[in-house]
C-alpha positions in Angstrom: 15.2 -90.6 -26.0 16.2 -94.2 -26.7 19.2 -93.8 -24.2 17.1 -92.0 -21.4 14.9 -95.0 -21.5 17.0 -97.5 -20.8 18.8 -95.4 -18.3 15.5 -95.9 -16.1 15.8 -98.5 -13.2 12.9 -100.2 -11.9 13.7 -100.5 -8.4 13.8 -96.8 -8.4 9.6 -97.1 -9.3 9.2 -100.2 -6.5 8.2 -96.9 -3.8 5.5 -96.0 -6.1 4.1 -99.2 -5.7 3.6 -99.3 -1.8 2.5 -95.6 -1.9 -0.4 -96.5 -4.2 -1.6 -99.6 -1.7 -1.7 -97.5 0.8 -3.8 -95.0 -0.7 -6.1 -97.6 -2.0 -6.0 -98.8 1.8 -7.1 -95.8 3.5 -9.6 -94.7 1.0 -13.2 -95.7 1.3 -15.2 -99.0 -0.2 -17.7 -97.0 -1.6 -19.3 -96.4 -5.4 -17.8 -92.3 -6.8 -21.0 -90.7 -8.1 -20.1 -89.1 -11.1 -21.9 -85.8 -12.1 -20.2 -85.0 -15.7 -22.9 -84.1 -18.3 -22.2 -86.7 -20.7 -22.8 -89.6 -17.9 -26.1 -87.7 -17.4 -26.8 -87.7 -21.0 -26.2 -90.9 -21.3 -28.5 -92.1 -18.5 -31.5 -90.0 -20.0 -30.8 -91.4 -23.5 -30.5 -95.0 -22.8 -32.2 -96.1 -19.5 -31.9 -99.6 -18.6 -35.5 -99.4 -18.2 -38.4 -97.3 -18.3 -41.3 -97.6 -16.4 -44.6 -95.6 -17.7 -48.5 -95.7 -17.5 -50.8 -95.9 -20.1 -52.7 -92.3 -20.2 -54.9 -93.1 -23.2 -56.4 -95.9 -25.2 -57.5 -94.8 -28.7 -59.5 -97.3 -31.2 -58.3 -97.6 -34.6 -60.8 -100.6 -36.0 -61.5 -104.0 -34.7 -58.1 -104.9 -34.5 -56.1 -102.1 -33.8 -55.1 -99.6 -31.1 -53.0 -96.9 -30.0 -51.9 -96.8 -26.3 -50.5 -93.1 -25.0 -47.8 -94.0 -22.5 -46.4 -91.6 -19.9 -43.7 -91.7 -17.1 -44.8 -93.7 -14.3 -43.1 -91.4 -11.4 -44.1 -93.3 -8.6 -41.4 -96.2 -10.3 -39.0 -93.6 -10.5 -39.4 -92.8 -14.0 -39.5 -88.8 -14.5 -39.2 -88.3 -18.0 -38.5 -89.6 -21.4 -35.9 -90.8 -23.5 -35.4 -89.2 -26.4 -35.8 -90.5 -29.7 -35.3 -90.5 -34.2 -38.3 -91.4 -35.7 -38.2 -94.8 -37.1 -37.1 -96.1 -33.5 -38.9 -98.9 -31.3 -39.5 -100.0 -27.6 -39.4 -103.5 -26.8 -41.8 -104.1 -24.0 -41.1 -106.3 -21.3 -44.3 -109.0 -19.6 -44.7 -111.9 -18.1 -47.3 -113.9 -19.7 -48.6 -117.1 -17.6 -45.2 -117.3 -16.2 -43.6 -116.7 -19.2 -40.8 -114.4 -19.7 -42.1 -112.3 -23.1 -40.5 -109.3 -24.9 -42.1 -108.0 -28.3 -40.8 -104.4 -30.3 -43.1 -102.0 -31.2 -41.9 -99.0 -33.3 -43.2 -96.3 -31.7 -45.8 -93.9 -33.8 -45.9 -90.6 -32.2 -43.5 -87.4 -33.1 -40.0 -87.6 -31.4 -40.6 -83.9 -30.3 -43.5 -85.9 -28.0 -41.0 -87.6 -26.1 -39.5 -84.1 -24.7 -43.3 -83.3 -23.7 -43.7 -86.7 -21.8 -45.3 -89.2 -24.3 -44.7 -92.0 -26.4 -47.3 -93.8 -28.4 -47.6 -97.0 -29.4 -49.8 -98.4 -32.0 -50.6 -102.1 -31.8 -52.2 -104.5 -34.2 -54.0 -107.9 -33.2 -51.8 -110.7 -34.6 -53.9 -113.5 -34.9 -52.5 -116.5 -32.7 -50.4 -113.9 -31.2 -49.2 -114.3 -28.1 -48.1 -110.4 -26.8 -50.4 -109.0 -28.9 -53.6 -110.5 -27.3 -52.5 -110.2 -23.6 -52.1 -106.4 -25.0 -55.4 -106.2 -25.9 -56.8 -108.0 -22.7 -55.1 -106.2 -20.5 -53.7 -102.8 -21.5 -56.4 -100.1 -19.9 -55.8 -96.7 -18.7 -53.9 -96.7 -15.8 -51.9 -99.6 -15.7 -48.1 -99.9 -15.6 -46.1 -100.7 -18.3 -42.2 -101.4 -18.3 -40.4 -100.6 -22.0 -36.8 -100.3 -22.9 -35.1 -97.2 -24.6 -35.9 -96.8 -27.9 -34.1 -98.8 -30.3 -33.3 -99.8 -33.6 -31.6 -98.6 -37.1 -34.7 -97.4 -39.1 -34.2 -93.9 -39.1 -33.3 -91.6 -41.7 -29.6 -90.6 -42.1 -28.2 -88.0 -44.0 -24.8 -89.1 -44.8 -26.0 -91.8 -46.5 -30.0 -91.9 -47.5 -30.6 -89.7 -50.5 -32.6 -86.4 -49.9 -36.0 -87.8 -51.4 -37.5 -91.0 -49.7 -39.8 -93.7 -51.4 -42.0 -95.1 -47.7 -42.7 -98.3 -48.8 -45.8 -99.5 -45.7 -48.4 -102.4 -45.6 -51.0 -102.7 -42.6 -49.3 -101.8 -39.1 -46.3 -101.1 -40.9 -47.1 -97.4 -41.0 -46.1 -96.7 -37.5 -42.7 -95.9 -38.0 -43.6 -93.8 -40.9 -46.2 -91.6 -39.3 -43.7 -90.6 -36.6 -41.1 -89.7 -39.5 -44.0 -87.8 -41.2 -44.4 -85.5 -37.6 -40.8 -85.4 -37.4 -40.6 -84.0 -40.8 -43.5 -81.4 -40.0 -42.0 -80.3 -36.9 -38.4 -79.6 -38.1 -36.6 -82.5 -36.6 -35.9 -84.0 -40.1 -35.3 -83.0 -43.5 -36.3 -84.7 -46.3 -39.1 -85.4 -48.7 -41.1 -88.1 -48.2 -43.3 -90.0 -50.6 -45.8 -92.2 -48.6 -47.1 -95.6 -50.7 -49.4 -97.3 -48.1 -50.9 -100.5 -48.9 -54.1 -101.1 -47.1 -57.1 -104.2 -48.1 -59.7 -100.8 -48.8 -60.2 -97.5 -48.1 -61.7 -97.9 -44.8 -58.8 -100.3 -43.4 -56.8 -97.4 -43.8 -54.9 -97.1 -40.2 -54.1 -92.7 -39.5 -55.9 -92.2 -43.0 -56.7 -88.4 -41.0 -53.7 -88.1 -39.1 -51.8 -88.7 -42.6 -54.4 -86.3 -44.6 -53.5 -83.5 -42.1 -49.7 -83.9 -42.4 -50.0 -83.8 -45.8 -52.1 -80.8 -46.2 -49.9 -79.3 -43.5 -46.3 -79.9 -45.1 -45.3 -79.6 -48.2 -42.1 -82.4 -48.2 -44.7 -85.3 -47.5 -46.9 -86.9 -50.2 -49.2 -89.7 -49.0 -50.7 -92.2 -51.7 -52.8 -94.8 -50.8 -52.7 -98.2 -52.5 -55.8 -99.9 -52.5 -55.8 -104.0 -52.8 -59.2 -104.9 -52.2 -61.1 -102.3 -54.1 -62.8 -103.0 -56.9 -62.8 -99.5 -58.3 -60.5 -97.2 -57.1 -61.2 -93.9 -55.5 -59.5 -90.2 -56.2 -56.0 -90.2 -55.2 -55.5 -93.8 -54.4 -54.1 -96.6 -56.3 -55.8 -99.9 -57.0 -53.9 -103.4 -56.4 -50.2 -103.6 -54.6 -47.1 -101.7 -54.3 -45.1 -102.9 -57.9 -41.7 -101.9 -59.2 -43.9 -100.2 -61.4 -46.0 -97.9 -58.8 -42.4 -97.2 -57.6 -41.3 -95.7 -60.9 -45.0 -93.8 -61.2 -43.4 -91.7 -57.9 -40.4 -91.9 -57.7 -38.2 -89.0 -59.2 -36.8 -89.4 -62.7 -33.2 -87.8 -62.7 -32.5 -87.9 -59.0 -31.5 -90.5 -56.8 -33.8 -91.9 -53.9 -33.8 -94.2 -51.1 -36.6 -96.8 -50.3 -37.7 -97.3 -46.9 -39.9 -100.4 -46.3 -42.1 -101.9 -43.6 -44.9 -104.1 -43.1 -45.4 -107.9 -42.8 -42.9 -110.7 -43.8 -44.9 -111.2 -47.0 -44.9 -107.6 -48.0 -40.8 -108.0 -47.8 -40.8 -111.1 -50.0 -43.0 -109.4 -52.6 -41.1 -106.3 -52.8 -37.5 -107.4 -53.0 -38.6 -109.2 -55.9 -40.0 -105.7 -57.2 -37.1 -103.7 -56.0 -34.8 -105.6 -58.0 -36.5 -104.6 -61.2 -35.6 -101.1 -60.5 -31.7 -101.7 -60.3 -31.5 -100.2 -57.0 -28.0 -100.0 -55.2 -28.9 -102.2 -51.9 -27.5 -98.8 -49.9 -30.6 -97.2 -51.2 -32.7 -99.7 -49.7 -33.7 -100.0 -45.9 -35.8 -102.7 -44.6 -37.3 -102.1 -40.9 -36.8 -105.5 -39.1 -40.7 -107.5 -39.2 -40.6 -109.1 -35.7 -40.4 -112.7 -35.2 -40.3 -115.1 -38.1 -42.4 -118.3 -38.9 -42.9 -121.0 -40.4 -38.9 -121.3 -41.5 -39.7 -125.2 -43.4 -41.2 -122.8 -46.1 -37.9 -121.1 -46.8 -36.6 -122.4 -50.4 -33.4 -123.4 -48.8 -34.2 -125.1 -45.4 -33.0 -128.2 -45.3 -34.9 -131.4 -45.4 -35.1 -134.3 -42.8 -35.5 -132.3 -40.0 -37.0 -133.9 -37.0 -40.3 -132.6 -35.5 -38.8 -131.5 -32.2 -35.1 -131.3 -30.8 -33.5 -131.1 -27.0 -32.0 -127.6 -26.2 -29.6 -127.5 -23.3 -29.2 -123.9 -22.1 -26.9 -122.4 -19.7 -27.9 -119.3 -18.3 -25.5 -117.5 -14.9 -23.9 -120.5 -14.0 -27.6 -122.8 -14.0 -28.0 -125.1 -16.7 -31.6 -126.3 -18.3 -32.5 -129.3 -20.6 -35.5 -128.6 -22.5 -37.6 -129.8 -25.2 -38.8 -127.7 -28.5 -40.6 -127.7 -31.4 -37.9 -127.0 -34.5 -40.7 -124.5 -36.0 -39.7 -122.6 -33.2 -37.0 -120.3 -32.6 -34.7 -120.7 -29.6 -35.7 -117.9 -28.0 -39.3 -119.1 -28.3 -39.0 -122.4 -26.9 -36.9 -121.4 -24.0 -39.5 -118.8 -23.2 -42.2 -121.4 -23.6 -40.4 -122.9 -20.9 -39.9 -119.8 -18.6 -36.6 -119.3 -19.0 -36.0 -115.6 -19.3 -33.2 -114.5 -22.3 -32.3 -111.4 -23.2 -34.2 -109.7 -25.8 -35.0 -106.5 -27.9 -35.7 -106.8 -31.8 -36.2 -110.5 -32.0 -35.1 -110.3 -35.4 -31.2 -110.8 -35.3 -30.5 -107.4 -35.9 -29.7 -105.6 -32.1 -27.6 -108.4 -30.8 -29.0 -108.3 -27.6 -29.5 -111.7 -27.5 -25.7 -113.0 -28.5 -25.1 -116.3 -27.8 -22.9 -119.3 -27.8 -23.5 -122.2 -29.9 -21.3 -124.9 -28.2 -22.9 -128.0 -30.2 -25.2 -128.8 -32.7 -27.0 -126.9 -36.1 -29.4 -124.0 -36.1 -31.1 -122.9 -39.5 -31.5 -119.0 -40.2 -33.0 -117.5 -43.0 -31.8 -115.3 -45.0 -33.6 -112.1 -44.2 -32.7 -112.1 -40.6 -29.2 -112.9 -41.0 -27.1 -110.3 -39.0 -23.9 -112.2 -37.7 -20.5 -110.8 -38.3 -17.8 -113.0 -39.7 -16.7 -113.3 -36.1 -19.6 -115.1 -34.9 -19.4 -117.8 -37.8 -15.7 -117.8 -36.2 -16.4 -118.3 -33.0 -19.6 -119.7 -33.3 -22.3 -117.4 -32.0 -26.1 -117.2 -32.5 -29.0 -114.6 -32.3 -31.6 -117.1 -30.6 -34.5 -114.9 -32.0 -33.9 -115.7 -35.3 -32.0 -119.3 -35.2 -34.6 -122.1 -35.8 -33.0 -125.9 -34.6 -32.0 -128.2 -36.7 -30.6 -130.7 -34.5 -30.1 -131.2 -30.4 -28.3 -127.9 -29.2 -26.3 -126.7 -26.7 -25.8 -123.1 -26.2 -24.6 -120.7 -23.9 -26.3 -117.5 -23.1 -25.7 -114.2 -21.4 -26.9 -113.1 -18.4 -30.6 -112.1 -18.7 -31.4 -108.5 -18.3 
């Protein structure tokens, strides 16, 4: 073999050559359409972008609502991408001029999605920017544009134990009540024991949704923890999810995984509880909370930090010299300034928003920090989650 290959002359390949560059020559400028399955597969799994209308509004309380989205058709949007439950859409508007993107797991059964619907179920932040142009402005009819779903907070077999501890506060049940359908309707298989914190009995967000399920399928178990109760009632528990509470539930010679989401609090709270129960950390899944705040509070942000910094930004060849607040993230202030970056989670865990740090000192806390080894390397960023320290420079890909 050795001697065949150096037997081989390259002047004897130099025809090749020309023949190719005349093929490429003649042949047309034009785009091949490929038609394979898995291209098409691809496509109707992870559009680009979808573009749907909302069918339904449904109140949930003062502060809460759940908007029914189908495919807008006239945008060219025919169907739906498929989903696992525990998944999100990030959903793209333009606030006063502002450039805004904000995830929302998505509540309703992934077996929906195949029938043309996807539901969202959004909670009134107070101050919140997204949340209350939601509320002004979402109403039946209107046009909606939402990325494909997203996001690692689904069950996996391979590596989540067969019984799961849902660990929910507030809004934080959304993901969970579409794992609950799932479960119901086939699409997963495992046994679910449901510990939803809620201020009292009548805060309770899907308290029938979550009675039916229950009373429907055997693998689910809904408890509900009451905190502001002062008695409390049949089949709830009084005061907050404990390591404790977790051990009342929790089966005593198997091994189980812990699923958790709610508010950044909630997180704080219970990896302080979760730790009491010597948990391996693979056991343990923590849906990302959205955007972070208030970062001076963070035991190990540093001190003398100015009040605001300068953040130079270079987005496609156009550069931008801006001012920010350092109780900001990056991705906030350049927002605040219309400058459009690309964005999904907004909590450092997609990537999406990848970025160069060319000069200067970001802070990130703890919680939210998703960077590879690579990207200390090389020094890259998540904007979304990097608060400034100092005057930045950054470079950042090409919005989308």
């Amino acid at each position: 073999m050795a001697s065949n290959f150096k037997s081989l002359k390259a002047k004897e390949f130099l025809p090749m050559l020309s023949d190719r560059q005349a093929r490429f020559n003649a042949a047309k400028a034009e785009l091949v359409e490929i038609s394979d399955n898995a291209t098409a597969l691809a496509k109707a799994l992870h559009p680009k972008r979808q573009y749907l209308k909302i069918e339904k509004v449904t109140e949930r309380g003062e502060d809460c609502r759940s908007f029914t989205l189908v495919p807008d058709t006239e945008k060219g949007t025919t169907s739906l991408a498929y989903f696992g439950a525990g998944k999100y859409l990030t959903v793209f508007e333009t606030i006063e001029g502002m450039p805004i993107t904000r995830a929302y797991s998505i509540s309703s059964s992934p077996k929906d999605s195949l029938e043309g619907k996807y539901v969202l179920t959004i909670k009134l932040v107070e101050g919140g920017l997204m949340s209350k142009f939601i509320f002004d402005t979402w109403k039946e009819g209107r046009s909606v544009e939402v990325s494909a779903p997203a996001g690692n907070f689904e069950y996996q077999e391979l590596r989540d134990a067969k019984k799961v501890i849902c660990l929910a506060g507030g809004s934080g049940i959304t993901p969970f009540v579409s794992m609950a359908n799932a479960i119901k309707d086939g699409d997963e298989d495992f046994e679910m024991v449901l510990l939803y914190g809620s201020r009292n009995y009548d805060n309770i967000l899907f308290k029938d949704e979550l009675a039916a399920l229950e009373k429907e399928c055997d693998k689910i178990k809904v408890v509900h923890v009451l905190s502001d109760e002062k008695k409390a009632k049949k089949g709830t528990e009084k005061g907050f999810i404990t390591a404790e509470l977790i051990k009342k539930y929790a089966p005593e010679n198997e091994e189980y995984s812990v699923f958790i989401c709610g508010p950044q609090q909630m997180y704080d709270f219970l990896d302080g509880e979760l730790e009491k129960l010597g948990k391996e950390k693979k056991y343990i899944r923590h849906e990302m909370f959205g955007e972070f705040h208030n970062p001076a509070s963070e035991s190990d942000y540093p001190a003398g930090v100015p009040e605001e910094v300068k953040i130079t930004v270079t987005i496609q060849d156009e550069t931008y010299t801006v001012t920010g607040k350092t109780g900001d993230s990056v991705m906030q202030t350049l927002e605040k300034n219309k400058i459009a970056v690309p964005a999904r989670c907004r909590s450092g865990e997609c990537g999406f928003c990848h970025s160069h740090l060319l000069s200067g000192k970001v802070y990130v806390p703890e919680a939210l920090e998703y960077r590879r080894l690579a990207d200390y390397k090389f020094g890259c960023i998540h904007p979304c989650c990097s608060f400034p320290l100092t005057d930045l420079v950054i470079n950042v890909p090409v919005a989308k």
